[in-house]
N, C-alpha and C positions, 0 to 999 in steps of 0.2 A: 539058422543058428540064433539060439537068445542068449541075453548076459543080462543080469540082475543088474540098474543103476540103483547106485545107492544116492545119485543127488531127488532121482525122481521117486526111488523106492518102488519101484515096477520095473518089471522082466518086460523086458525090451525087444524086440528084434533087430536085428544089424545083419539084416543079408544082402543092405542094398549094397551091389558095388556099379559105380558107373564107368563105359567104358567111353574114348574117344571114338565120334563119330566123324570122320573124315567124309564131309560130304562133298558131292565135287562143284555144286552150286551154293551161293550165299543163302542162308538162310535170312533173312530181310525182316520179316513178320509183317510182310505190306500191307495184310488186317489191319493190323493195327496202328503202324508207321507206314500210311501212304502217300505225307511229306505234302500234298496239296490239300490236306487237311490238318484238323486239330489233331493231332493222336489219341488214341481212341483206348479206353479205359476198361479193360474184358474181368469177368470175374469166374472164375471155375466153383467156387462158393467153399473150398476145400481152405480149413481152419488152420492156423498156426499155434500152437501155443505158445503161449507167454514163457519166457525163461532168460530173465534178467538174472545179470552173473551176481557172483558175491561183490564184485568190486568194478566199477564204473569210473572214466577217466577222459579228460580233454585232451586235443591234441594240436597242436597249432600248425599253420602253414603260411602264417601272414607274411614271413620272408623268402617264400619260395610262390606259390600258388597267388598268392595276396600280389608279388610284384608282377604279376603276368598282367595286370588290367592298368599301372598307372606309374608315374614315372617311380626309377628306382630309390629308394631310402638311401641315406648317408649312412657312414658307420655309427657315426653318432645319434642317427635317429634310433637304427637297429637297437645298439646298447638298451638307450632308455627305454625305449618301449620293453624289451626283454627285461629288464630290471622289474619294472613296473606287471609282467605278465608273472613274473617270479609271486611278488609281491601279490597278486590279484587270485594267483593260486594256491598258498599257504604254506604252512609248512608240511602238511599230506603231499604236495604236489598232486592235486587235484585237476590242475595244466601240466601235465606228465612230460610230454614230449614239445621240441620247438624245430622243425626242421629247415634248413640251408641251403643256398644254391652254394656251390662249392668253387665255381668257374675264375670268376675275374679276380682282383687283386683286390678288390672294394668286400668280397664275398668271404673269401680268406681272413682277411682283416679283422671282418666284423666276429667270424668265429673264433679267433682270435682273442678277441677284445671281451665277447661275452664270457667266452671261458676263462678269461682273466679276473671275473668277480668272483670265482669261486662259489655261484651259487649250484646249489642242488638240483634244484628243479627251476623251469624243464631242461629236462637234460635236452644235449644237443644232437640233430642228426642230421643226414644229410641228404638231399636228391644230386642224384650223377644219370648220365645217360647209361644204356646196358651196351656199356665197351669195356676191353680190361682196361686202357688203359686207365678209364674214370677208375676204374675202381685201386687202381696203383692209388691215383689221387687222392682219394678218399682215406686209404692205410695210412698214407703219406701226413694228413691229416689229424691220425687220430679217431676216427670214424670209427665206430664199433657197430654199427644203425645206417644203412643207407635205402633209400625207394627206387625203385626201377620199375619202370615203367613195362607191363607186359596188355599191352592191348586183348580184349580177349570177346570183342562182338565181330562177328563180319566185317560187317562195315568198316570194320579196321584193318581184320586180316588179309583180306580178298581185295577191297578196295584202294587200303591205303600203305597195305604191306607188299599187297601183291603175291600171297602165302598162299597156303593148304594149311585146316586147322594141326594137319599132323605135321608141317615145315614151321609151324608156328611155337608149339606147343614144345618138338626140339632145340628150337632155337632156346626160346625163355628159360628150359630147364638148362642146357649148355650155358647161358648167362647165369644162373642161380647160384650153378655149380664154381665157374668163376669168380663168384663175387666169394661162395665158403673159403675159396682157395685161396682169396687174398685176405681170409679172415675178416668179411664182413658180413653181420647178419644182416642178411635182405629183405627190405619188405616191399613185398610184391603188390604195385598197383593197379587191379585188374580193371584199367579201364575203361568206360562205356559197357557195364556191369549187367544198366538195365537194358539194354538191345541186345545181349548174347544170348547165346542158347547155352541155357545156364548148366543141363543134366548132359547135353550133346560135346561140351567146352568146359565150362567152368566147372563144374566137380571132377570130371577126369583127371584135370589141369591140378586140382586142390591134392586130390589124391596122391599124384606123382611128388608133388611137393612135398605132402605130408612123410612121404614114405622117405624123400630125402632129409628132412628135417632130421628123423629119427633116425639113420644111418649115418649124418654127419654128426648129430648129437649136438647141433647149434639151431635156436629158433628161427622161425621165417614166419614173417607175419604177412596177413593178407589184408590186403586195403582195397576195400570193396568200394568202388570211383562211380557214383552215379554222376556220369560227369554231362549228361544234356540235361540232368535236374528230370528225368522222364519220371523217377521213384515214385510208389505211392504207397501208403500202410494202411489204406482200407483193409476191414477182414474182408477173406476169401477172394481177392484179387488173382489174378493168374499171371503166371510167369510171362515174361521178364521185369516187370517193373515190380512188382510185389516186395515190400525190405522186407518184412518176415518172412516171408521165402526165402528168400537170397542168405539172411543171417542164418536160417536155422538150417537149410543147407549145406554151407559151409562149415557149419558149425557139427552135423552130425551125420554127413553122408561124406561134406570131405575131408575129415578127422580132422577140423583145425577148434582147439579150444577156446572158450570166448578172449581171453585177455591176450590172444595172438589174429584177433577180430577186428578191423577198424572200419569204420564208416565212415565217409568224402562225398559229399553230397553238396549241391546246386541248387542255385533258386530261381531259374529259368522258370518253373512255375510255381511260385511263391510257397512249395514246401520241403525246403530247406531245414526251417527246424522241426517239422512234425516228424520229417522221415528221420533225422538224425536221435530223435528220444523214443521213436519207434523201432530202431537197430539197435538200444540202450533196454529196451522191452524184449525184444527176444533173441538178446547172448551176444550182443558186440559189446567187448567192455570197452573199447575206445571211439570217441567222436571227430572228426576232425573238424578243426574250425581255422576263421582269420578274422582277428580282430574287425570289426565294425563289418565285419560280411564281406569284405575285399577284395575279390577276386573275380578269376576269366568270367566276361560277359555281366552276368546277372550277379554274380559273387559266389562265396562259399555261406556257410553256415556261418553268423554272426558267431563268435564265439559270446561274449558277453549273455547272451540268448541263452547257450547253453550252462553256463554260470545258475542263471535264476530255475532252467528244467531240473538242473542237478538237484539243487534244492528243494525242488515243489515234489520231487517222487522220491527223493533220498530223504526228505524232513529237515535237514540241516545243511548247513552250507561247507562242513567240515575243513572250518578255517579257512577258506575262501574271505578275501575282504574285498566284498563289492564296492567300498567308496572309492578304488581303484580307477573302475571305470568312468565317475567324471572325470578323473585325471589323465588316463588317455582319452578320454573326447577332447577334451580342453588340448591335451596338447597337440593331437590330430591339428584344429582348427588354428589354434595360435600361435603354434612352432612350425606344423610341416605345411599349414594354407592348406588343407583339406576339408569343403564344404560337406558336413553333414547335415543330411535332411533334419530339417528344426520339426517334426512329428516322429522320427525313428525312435521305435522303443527304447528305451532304457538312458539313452543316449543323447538323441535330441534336444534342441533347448527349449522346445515347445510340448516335450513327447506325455507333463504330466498338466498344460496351462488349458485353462478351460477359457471362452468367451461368453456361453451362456451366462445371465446373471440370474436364473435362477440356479445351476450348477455354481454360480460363487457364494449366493447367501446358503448351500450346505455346508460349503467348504469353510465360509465363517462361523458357522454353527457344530459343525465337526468334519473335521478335514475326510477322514474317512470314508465319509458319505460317497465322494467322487474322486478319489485316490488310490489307487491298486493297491499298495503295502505303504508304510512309512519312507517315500523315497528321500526325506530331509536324514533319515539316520544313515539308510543302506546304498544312495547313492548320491547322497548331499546335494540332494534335487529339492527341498521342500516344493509343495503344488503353490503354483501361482494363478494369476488371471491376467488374459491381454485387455485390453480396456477399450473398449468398441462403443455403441449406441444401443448396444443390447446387453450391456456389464451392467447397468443399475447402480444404486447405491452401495449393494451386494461388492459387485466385482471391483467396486474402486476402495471401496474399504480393504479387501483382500490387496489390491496392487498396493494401497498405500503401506503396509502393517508390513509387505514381502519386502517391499522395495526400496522405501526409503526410512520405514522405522525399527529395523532390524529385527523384525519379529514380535514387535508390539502390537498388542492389540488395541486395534482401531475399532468401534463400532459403526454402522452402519448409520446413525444416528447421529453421529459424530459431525458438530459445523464445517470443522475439515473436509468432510467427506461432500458435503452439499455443495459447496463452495465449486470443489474439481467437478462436481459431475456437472452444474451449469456452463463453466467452462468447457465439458467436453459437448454436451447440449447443441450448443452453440456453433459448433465445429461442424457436428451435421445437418444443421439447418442452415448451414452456408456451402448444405452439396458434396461436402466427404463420404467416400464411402468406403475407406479401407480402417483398421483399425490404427490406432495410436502409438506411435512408438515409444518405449520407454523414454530417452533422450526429451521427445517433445513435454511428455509428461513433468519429466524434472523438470523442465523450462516454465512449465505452466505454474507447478507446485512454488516455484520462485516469484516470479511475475506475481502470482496471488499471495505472494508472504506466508502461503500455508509453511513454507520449507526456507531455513535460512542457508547462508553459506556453509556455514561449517555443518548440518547435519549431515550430510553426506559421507563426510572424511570418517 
């Protein structure tokens, strides 16, 4: 059978259909996950095309997913931060979704509390376990949006469910169908995505769904959970770890449209955000993320990250206000005591400071030279320098003009400038070997009367 696509403008064929393959032993892929090694990287050379949706969208998990790695948020952290995610994603709702743990009376609360701002975006959803009663709860609630968890690699079903993919596959749809019946749309977390046997399991699984979607006449979305971070989006990769496999997949063998598509991905090996702007490449129009990367083990996909991807392939940030993000770094660090590595992009307090002094006399000549974008406008980062025995004249003229003359330009030439740098001189010919702290510098800039009392205030 062909059908003419009118997005692609080519006669098509659509006869694949997959069926469940009920095999009686676990499928493993000990090739390639043989667990006393690295896992191993196979490629079939077989191409994906590109097929980015019309419309592309955040999705957060920082108070579900995010509280699995570290102690739980107050409702009043919840609130602010969600105010602030509001705020960070526009009036698009560019951070579309924010989903909840629904359970304790803190969790409640905080749903509660957020829904009591009235904002728009992200709307609220929920994670419940796949029992009716959760799902009572969740109606209970207000929940229009809930995730349920449908494990869908061996290694979960055989191992840890103790299933047959065909005991598996009934169960999840009987949960699906419970959840339509208490009138929740479901979004199904298929996870450990990239270890399934994707054409054997996971399309059969998409198909059934699909075909209930359309008979109940309510959406089900699917949230493809690369949840050991195995993913990768090299071209011509082979299945299981493949994301353009996996999205285009599900996207045209298991009838699920992109903006009912989401991608949850891990950075167990640091590609976290290539794979998530890589299921943005070919037809997941949703990403999930948690704020500063926060989540089980290695974390999730920083959302912030995907803030700046959105932008660098969409061209515009479509009302997204990135100065957002020093405001949750800062209040990470100074409201809830969460240590953020001082080199983490975007976020860090070191993530744009150079120590070379030849990289400071560019930056005093034009900041540009060694500064990724304007981070004084887009995330009220202006680039500074840390002030070491290899800053020069260069780098302490740049610390003086950041730090204590509010953005004046100091020249390097400047007797101020000579002055601190024999004082820091000094410092390493008496055996220092780490660099300078801000603080000590103010103390110095005083001491030497380059800096009086009141500059500062």
């Amino acid at each position: 059978m062909i059908e003419f696509s009118h997005k692609k403008n080519m006669l098509m064929e659509c006869e694949y259909h997959y069926t469940l393959q009920d095999v009686k032993e676990p499928v493993l892929y000990r090739d390639m996950f043989s667990y006393g090694e690295v896992p191993k990287c196979t490629f079939n050379q077989r191409l994906t095309p590109l097929n980015p949706p019309d419309d592309i969208w955040i999705t957060d998990t920082t108070f579900r997913d995010g509280q699995q790695s570290r102690a739980p948020y107050t409702v009043e952290q919840i609130v602010t931060l969600y105010k602030m995610m509001s705020k960070l994603g526009g009036p698009k709702g560019k951070i579309r979704q924010c989903e909840f743990f629904l359970y304790g009376d803190i969790d409640k609360k905080a749903v509660d509390s957020c829904r009591a701002l009235g904002l728009r975006y992200p709307e609220i959803t929920g994670w419940i376990r796949a029992k009716k009663e959760d799902f009572l709860l969740a109606k209970e609630m207000g929940m229009q949006e809930c995730g349920i968890l449908v494990s869908c690699s061996d290694y979960h079903i055989f191992k840890k469910l103790k299933l047959t993919r065909a005991q598996a596959m009934d169960k999840y749809l009987g949960i699906v169908k419970d959840a339509l019946a208490a009138g929740i749309h479901p979004r199904c977390h298929l996870e450990d995505i990239t270890r399934a046997d994707f054409y054997g399991f996971v399309v059969p699984f998409a198909t059934q769904l699909s075909a209930l979607m359309h008979e109940s006449g309510h959406p089900i979305k699917l949230r493809a959970c690369d949840t050991m971070g195995y993913g990768v989006c090299y071209p011509g990769a082979s299945m299981p770890r493949s994301v353009p496999g996996i999205i285009y997949g599900l996207n045209v063998y298991g009838g699920f449209p992109s903006e009912l598509i989401e991608w949850h991905g891990h950075n167990d090996f640091y590609k976290a955000v290539s794979n998530s702007a890589s299921a943005w490449l070919y037809g997941a129009s949703a990403v999930n993320c948690s704020l500063l990367g926060i989540g089980e083990r290695t974390g999730n996909t920083p959302l912030e990250a995907m803030v700046f991807e959105y932008a660098s392939l969409r061209g515009t940030l479509d009302g997204m206000d990135t100065t957002v993000i020093r405001d949750i770094a800062d209040y990470y660090e100074k409201d809830i005591g969460y240590h953020i590595w001082e080199r983490m992009p975007f976020v860090g307090r070191d993530f744009n400071v150079t120590r070379a002094g030849i990289h400071a006399d560019g930056i005093l000549k034009d900041e540009e030279i060694y500064n990724i974008f304007d981070t004084g406008k887009l995330l009220k980062s202006p680039p500074t320098v840390a002030v070491s025995n290899t800053s020069g004249l260069a780098g302490i003229a740049v610390w003086l003009s950041t730090h204590l003359f509010h953005g004046q330009s100091i020249a390097k030439d400047d007797p101020r400038v000579a002055q601190l740098k024999d004082w820091v001189d000094r410092q390493y010919a008496g055996g220092r070997t780490t660099a300078i702290g801000p603080e000590e510098l103010v103390a110095a800039c005083r001491s030497l009367h380059i800096l009086q009392e009141d500059d500062t205030k």
